[in-house]
C-alpha positions as CSV (number, residue, x, y, z in Angstrom):
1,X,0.0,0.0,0.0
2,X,1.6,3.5,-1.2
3,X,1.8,5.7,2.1
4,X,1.4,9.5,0.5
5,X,2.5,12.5,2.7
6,X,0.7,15.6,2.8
7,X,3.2,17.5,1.6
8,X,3.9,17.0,-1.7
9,X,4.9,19.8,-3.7
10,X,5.8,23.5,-2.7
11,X,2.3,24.6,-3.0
12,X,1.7,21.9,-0.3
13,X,4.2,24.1,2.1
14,X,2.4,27.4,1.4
15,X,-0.9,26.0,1.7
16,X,0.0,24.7,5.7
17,X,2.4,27.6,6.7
18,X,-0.4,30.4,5.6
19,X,-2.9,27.9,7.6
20,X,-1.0,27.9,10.5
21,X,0.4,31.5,10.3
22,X,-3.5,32.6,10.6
23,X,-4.7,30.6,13.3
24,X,-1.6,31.1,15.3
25,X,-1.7,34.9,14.9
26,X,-5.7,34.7,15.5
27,X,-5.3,32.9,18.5
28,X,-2.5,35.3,20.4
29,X,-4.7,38.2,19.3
30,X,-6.3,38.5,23.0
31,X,-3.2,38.5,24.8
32,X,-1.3,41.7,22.9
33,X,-1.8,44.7,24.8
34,X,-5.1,46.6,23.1
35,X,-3.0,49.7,21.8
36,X,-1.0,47.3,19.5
37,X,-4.3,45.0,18.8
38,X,-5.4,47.4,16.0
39,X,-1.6,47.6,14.4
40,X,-2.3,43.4,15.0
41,X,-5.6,43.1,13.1
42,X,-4.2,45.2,10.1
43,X,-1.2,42.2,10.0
44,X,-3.5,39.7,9.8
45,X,-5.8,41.4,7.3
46,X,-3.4,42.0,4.9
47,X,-0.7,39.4,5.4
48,X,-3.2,36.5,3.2
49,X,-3.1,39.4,0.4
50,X,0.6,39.7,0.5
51,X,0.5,36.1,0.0
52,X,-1.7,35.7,-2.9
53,X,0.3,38.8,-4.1
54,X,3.6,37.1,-4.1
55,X,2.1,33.1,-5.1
56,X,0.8,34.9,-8.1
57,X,3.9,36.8,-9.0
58,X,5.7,33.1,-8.6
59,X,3.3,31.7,-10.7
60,X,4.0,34.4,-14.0
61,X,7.7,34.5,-13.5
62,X,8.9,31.3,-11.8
63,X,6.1,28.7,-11.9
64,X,8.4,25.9,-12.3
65,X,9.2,26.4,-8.3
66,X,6.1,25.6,-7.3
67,X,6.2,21.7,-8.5
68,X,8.0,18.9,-7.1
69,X,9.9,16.0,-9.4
70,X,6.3,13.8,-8.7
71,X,4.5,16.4,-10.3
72,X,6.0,15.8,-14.0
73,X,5.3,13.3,-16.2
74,X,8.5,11.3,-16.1
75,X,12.4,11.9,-15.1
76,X,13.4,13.4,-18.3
77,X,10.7,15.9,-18.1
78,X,11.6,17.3,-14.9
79,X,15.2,17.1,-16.1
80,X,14.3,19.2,-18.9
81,X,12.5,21.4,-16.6
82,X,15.2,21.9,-15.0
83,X,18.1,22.7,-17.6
84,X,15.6,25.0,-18.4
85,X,16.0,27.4,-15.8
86,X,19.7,27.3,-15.6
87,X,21.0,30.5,-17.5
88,X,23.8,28.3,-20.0
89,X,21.8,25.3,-20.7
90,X,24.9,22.6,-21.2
91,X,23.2,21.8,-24.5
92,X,22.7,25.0,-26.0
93,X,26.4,25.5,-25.1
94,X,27.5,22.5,-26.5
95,X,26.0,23.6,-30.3
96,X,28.7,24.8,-31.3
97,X,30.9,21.8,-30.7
98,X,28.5,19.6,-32.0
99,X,28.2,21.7,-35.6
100,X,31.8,21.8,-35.9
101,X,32.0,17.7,-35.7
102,X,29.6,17.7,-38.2
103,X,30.8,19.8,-40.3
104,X,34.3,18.2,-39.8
105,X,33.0,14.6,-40.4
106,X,30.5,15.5,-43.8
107,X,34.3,16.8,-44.9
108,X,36.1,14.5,-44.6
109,X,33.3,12.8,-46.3
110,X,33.1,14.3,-49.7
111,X,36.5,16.1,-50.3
112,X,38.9,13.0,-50.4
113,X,36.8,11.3,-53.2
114,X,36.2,15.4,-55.0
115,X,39.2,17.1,-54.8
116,X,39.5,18.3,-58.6
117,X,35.5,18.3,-59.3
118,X,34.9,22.2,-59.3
119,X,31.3,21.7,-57.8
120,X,32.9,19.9,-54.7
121,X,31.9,23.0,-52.8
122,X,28.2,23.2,-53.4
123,X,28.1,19.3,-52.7
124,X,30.2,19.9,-49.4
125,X,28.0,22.9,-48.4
126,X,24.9,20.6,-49.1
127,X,26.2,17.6,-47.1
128,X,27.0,20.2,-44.2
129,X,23.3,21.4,-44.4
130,X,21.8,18.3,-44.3
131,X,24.4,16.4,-41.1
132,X,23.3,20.0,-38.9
133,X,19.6,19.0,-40.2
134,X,19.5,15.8,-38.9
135,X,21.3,15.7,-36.0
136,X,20.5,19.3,-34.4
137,X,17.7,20.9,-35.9
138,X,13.8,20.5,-36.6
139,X,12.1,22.5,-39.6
140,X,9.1,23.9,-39.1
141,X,7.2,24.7,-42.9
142,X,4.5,27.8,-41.3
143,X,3.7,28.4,-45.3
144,X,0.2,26.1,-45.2
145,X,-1.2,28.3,-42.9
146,X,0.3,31.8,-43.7
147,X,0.3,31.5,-47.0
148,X,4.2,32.9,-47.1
149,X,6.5,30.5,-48.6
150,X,9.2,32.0,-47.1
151,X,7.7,30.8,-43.2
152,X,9.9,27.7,-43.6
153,X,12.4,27.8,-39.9
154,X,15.1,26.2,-39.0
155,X,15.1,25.6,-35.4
156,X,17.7,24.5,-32.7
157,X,16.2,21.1,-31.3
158,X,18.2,21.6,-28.1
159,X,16.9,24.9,-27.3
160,X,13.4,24.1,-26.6
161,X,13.2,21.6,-23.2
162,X,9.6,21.3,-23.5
163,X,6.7,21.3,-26.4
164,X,5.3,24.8,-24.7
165,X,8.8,26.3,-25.0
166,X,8.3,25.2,-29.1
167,X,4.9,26.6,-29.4
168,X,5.5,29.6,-28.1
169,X,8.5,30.1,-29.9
170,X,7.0,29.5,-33.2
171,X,3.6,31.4,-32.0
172,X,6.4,34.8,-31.9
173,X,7.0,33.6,-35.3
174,X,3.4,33.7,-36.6
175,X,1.7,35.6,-34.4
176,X,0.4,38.1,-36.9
177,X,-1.9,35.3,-38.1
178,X,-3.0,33.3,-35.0
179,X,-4.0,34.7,-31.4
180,X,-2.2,34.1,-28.1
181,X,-2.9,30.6,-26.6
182,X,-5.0,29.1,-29.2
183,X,-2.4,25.9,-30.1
184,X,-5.2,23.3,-30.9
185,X,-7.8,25.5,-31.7
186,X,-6.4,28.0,-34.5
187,X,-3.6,26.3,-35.2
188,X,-1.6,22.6,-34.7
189,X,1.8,21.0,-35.5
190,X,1.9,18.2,-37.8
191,X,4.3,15.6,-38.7
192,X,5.0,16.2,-42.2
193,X,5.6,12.8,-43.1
194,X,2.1,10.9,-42.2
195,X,0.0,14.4,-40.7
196,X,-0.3,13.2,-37.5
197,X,-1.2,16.0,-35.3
198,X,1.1,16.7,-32.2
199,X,-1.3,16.9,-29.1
200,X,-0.6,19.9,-26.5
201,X,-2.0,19.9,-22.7
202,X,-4.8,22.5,-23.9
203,X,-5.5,20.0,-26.9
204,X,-6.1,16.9,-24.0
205,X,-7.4,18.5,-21.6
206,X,-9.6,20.4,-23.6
207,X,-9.3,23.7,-22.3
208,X,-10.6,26.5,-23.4
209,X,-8.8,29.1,-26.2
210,X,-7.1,32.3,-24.6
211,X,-6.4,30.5,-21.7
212,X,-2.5,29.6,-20.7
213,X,-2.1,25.9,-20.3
214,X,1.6,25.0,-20.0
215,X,2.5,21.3,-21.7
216,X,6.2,20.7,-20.0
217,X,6.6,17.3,-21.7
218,X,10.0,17.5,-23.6
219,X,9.8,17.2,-27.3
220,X,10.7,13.2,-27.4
221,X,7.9,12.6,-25.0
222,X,5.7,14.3,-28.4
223,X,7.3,12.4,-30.5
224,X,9.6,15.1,-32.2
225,X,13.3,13.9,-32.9
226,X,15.8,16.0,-34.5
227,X,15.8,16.3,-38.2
228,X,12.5,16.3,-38.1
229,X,9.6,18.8,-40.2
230,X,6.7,20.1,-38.8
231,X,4.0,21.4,-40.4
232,X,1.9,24.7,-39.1
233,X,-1.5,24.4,-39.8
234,X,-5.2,24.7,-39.2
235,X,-7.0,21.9,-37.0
């Protein structure tokens, strides 16, 4: 039989030391001395706003604080989560190391076999492109729903921990033709290859449009690999 705590996450911690806070500070009301009651009653009064105040404020800026590791839907998720809040992500700074290899290995590649054919640079320059496709980035074609051929981008797979971080990357990208949290109502990523739609939290748990509902499962939970092409279009 699974024994479960009351405390669980941070919010647990809140929700018992603003409990106990109150009741404490209710109860040792009748023994201050009455000229500091009122200065007392003012404390208690606005101390719960305060509180809400500052939960809220974590909630925009730093929600990711308020959950514990049992709270996400697996360990790479609340890995992710958590490179995600460091400043130099070690795979964003890593990039650059892992383009040069690439680029080092499509060389040595093609030039060994080309050295005197004069388009060896145009078919090195192609191999280069298509290694740092497949290994680093995902495309995402925005031209079905804009209309723009030129909404084709090529994203850094290792800079999004999580399919929210994507969609709201590539809403900043498009926003002049969809509104603000709509992903799964105005607009959906697609697998390119068989149009398979990729779900977000908003999509499952069918909540409405306009409202924020953060989906913090990391891309390979979604089924999104690098090399990959997405499609943005309607539902």
């Amino acid at each position: 039989m699974n024994k479960t705590g009351v405390v669980r996450n941070p919010l647990s911690v809140i929700a018992i030391f603003a409990g106990i806070a109150e009741i404490s500070g209710t109860g040792v009301l009748p023994f201050i001395a009455a000229e500091n009651q009122a200065l007392y009653i003012w404390f208690l009064m606005t101390f719960p706003f305060a509180l809400v105040v500052f939960f809220f404020a974590t909630l925009n800026w730093n929600h990711k604080a308020l959950y514990a590791p049992s709270d996400y839907n697996s360990d790479e998720s609340f890995l992710e989560g958590i490179r995600a809040s460091r400043a130099g992500r070690p795979e964003v700074s890593s990039l650059e190391e892992t383009i040069e290899h690439d680029i080092e290995t499509a060389l040595d590649s093609v030039l060994p076999e080309n050295k005197n054919d004069p388009g060896v640079k145009v078919r090195v320059a192609n191999a280069i492109k298509s290694s740092i496709k497949k290994s680093s980035f995902i495309t995402i074609d925005a031209s079905p729903l804009t209309g723009n051929k030129l909404h084709i981008f090529e994203l850094p797979f290792v800079a999004f921990p999580s399919l929210n971080s994507l969609t709201d990357e590539i809403y900043f990208l498009i926003n002049s033709h969809v509104p603000p949290f709509e992903y799964g109502h105005s607009w959906v990523l697609r697998k390119s290859e068989n149009r398979e739609i990729i779900k977000n939290a908003r999509m499952i748990t069918r909540t409405e449009k306009g409202v924020p509902c953060p989906d913090t499962r990391s891309l390979k939970e979604v089924g999104i690999e690098p090399g990959m092409a997405l499609l943005v279009t309607r539902p």
